[in-house]
Chimera marker file (.cmm) of the C-alpha trace (Angstrom):
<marker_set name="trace">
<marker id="1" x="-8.385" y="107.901" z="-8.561" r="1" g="1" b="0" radius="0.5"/>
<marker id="2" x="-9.395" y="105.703" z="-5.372" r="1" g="1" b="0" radius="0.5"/>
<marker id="3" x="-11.274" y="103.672" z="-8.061" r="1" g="1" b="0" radius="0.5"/>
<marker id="4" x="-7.929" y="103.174" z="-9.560" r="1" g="1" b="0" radius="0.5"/>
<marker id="5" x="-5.602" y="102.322" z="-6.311" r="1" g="1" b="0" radius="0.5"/>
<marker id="6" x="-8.750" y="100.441" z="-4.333" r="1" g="1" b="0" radius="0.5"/>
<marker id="7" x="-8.579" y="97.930" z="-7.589" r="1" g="1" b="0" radius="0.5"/>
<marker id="8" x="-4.376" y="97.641" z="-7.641" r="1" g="1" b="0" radius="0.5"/>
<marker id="9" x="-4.239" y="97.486" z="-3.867" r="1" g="1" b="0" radius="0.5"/>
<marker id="10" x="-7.122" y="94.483" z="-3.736" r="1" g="1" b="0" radius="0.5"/>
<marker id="11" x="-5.254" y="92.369" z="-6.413" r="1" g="1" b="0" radius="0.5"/>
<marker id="12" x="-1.805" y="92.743" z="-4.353" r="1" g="1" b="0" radius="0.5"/>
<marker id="13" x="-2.889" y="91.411" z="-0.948" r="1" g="1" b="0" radius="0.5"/>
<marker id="14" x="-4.351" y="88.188" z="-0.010" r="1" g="1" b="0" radius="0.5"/>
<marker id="15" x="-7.177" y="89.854" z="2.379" r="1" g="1" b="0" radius="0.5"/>
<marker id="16" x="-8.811" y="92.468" z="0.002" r="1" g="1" b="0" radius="0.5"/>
<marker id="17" x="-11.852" y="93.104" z="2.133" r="1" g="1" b="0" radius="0.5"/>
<marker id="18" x="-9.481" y="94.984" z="4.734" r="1" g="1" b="0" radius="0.5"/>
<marker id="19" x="-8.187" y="97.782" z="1.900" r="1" g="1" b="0" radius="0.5"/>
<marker id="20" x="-9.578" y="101.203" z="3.004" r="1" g="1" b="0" radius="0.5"/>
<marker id="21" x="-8.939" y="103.996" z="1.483" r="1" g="1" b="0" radius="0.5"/>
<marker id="22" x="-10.307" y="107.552" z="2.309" r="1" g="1" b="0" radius="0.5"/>
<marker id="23" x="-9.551" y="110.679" z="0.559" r="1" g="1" b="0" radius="0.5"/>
<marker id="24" x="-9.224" y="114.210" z="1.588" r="1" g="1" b="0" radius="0.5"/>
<marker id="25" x="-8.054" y="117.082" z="-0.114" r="1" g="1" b="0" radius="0.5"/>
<marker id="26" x="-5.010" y="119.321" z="1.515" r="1" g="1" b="0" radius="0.5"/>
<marker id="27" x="-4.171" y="122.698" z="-0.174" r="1" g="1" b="0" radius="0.5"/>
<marker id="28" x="-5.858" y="121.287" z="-3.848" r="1" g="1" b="0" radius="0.5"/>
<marker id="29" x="-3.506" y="118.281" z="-3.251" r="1" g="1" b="0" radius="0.5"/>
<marker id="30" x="-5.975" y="115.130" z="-3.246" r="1" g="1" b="0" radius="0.5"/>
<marker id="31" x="-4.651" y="112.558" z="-0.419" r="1" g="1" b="0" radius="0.5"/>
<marker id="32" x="-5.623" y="109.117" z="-0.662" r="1" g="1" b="0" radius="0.5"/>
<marker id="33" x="-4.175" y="107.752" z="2.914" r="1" g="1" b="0" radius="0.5"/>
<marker id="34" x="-4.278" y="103.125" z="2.403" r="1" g="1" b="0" radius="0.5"/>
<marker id="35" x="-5.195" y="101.039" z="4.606" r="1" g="1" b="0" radius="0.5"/>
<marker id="36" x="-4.632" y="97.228" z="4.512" r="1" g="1" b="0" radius="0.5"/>
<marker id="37" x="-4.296" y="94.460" z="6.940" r="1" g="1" b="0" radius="0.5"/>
<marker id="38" x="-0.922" y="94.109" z="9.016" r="1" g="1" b="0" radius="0.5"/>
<marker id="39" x="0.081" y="90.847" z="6.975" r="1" g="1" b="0" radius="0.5"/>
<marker id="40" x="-0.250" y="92.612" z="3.830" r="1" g="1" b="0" radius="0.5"/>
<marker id="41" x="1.521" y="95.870" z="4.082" r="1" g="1" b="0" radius="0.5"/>
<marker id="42" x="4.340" y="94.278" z="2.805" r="1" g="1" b="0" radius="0.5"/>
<marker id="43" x="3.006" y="93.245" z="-0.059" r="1" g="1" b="0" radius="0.5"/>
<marker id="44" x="1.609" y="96.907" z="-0.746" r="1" g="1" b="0" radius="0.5"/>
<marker id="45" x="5.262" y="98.410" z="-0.336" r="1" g="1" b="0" radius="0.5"/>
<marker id="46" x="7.137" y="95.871" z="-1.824" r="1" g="1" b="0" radius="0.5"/>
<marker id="47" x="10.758" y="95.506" z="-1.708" r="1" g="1" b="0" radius="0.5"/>
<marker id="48" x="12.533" y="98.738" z="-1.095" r="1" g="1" b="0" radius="0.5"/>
<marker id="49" x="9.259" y="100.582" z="-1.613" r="1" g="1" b="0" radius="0.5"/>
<marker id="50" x="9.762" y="99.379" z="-5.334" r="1" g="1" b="0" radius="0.5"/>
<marker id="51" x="5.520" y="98.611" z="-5.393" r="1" g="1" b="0" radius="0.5"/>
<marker id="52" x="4.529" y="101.694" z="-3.474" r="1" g="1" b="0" radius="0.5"/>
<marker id="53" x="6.342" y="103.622" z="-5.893" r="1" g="1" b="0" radius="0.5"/>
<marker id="54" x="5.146" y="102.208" z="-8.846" r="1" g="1" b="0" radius="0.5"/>
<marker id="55" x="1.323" y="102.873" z="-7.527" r="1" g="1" b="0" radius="0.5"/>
<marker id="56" x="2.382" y="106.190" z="-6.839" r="1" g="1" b="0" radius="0.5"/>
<marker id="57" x="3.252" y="107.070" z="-10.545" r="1" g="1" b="0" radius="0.5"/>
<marker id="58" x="0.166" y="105.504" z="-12.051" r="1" g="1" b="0" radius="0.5"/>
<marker id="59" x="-1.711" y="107.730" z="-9.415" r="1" g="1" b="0" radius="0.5"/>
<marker id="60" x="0.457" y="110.928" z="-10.452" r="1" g="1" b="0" radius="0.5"/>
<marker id="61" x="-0.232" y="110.032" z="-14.261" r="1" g="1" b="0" radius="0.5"/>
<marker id="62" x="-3.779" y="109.899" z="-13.851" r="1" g="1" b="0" radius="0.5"/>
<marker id="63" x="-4.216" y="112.762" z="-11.522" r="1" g="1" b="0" radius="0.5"/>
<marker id="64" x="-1.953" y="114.945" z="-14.300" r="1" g="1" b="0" radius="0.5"/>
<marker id="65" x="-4.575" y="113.943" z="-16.910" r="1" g="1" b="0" radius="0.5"/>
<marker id="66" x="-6.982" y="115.167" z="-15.134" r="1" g="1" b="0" radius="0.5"/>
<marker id="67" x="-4.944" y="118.678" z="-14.299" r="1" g="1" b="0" radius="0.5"/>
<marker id="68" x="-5.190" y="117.520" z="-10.493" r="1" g="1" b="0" radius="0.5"/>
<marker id="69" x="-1.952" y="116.610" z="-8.342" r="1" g="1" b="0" radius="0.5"/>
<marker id="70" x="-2.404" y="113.699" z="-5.787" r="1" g="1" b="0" radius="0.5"/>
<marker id="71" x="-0.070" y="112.072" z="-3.148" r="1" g="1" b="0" radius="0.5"/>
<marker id="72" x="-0.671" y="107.955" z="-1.843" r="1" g="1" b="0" radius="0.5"/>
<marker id="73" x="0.209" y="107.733" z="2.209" r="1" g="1" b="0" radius="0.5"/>
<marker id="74" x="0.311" y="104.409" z="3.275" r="1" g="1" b="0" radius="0.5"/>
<marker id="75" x="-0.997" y="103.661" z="6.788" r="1" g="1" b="0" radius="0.5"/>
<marker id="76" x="-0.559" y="100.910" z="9.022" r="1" g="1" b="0" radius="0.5"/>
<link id1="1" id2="2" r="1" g="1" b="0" radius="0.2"/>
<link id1="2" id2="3" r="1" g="1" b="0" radius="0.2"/>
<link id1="3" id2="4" r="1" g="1" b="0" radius="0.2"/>
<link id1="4" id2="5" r="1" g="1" b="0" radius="0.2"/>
<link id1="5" id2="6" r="1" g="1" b="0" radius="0.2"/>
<link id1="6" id2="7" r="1" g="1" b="0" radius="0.2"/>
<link id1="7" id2="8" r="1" g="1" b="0" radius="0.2"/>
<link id1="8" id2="9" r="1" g="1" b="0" radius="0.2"/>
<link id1="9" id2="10" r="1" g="1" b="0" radius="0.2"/>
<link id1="10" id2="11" r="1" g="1" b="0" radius="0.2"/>
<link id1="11" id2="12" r="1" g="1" b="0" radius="0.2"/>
<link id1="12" id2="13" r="1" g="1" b="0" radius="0.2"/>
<link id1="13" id2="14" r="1" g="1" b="0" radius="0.2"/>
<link id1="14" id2="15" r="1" g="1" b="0" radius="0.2"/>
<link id1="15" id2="16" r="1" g="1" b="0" radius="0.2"/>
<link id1="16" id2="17" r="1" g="1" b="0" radius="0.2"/>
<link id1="17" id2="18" r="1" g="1" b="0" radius="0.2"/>
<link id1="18" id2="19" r="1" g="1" b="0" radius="0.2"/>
<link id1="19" id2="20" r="1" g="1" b="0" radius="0.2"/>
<link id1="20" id2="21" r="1" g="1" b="0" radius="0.2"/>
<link id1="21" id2="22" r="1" g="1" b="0" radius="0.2"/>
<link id1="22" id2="23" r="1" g="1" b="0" radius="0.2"/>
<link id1="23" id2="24" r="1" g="1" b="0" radius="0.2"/>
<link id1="24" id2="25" r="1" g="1" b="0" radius="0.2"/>
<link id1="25" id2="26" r="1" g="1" b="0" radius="0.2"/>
<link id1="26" id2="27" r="1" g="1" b="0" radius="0.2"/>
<link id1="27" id2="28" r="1" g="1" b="0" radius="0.2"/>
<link id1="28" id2="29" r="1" g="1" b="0" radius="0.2"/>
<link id1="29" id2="30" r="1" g="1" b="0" radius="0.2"/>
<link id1="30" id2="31" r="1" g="1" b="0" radius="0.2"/>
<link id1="31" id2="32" r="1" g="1" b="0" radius="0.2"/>
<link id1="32" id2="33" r="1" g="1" b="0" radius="0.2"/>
<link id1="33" id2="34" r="1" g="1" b="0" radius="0.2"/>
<link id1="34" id2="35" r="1" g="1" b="0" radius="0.2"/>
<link id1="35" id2="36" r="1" g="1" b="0" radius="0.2"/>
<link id1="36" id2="37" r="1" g="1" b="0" radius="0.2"/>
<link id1="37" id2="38" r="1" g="1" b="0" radius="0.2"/>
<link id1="38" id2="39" r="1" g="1" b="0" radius="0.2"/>
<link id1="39" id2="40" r="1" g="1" b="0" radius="0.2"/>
<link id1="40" id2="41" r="1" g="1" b="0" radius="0.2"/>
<link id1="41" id2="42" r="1" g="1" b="0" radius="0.2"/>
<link id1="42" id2="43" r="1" g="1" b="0" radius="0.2"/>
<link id1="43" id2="44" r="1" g="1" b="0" radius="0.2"/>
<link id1="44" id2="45" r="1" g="1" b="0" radius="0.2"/>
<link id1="45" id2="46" r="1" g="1" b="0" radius="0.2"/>
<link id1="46" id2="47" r="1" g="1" b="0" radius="0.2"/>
<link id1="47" id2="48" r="1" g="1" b="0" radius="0.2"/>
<link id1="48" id2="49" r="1" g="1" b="0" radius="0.2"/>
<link id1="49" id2="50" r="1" g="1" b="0" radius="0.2"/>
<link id1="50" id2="51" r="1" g="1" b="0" radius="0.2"/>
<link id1="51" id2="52" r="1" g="1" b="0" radius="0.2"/>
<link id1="52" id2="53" r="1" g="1" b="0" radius="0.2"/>
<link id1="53" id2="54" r="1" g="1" b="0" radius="0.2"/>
<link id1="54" id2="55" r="1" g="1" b="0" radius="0.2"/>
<link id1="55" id2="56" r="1" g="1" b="0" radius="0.2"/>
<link id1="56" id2="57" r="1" g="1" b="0" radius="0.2"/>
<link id1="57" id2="58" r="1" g="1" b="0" radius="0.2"/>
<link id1="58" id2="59" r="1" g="1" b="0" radius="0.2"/>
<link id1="59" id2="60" r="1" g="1" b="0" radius="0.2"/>
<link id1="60" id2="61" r="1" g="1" b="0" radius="0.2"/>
<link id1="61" id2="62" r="1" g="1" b="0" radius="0.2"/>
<link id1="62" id2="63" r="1" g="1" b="0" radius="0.2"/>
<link id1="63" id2="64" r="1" g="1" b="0" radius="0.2"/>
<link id1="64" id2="65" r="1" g="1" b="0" radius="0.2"/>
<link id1="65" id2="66" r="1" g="1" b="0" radius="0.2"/>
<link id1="66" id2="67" r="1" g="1" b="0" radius="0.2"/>
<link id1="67" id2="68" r="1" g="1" b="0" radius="0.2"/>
<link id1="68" id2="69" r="1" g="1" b="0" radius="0.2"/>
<link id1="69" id2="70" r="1" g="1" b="0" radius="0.2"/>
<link id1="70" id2="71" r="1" g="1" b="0" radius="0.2"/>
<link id1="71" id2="72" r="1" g="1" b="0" radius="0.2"/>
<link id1="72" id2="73" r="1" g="1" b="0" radius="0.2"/>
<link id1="73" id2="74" r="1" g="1" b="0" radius="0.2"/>
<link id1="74" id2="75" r="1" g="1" b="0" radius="0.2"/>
<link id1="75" id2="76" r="1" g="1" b="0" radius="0.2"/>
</marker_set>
């Protein structure tokens, strides 16, 4: 699952070397916390969170295939 938002958060932003991701695991809720430089946060949210969202879902659809909830926190 970091595999899987590490690769959709590098092709959104125009500095992919800054994307960090680290995962922990809270109450067997995996929680991938994003970081990204401070000129490309937008880019990561989107308009009205519409992006965020959407990388959200694909995260909850793959952790649900693999019986496993997650949650995406984006940090600035």
């Amino acid at each position: 699952m970091k595999e899987l938002v590490a690769y959709i958060a590098g092709a959104l932003v125009d500095q992919p070397e800054a994307v960090q991701i680290t995962e922990t695991e809270e109450e067997g809720t995996i929680v991938l916390e994003l970081r990204v430089a401070k000129e490309d946060l937008g880019k990561v949210i989107g308009k009205q969170g519409r992006t965020a969202k959407a990388i959200r879902a694909l995260l909850s659809a793959t952790a649900g295939k693999e019986n496993k909830r997650a949650r995406l926190e984006i940090v600035e």
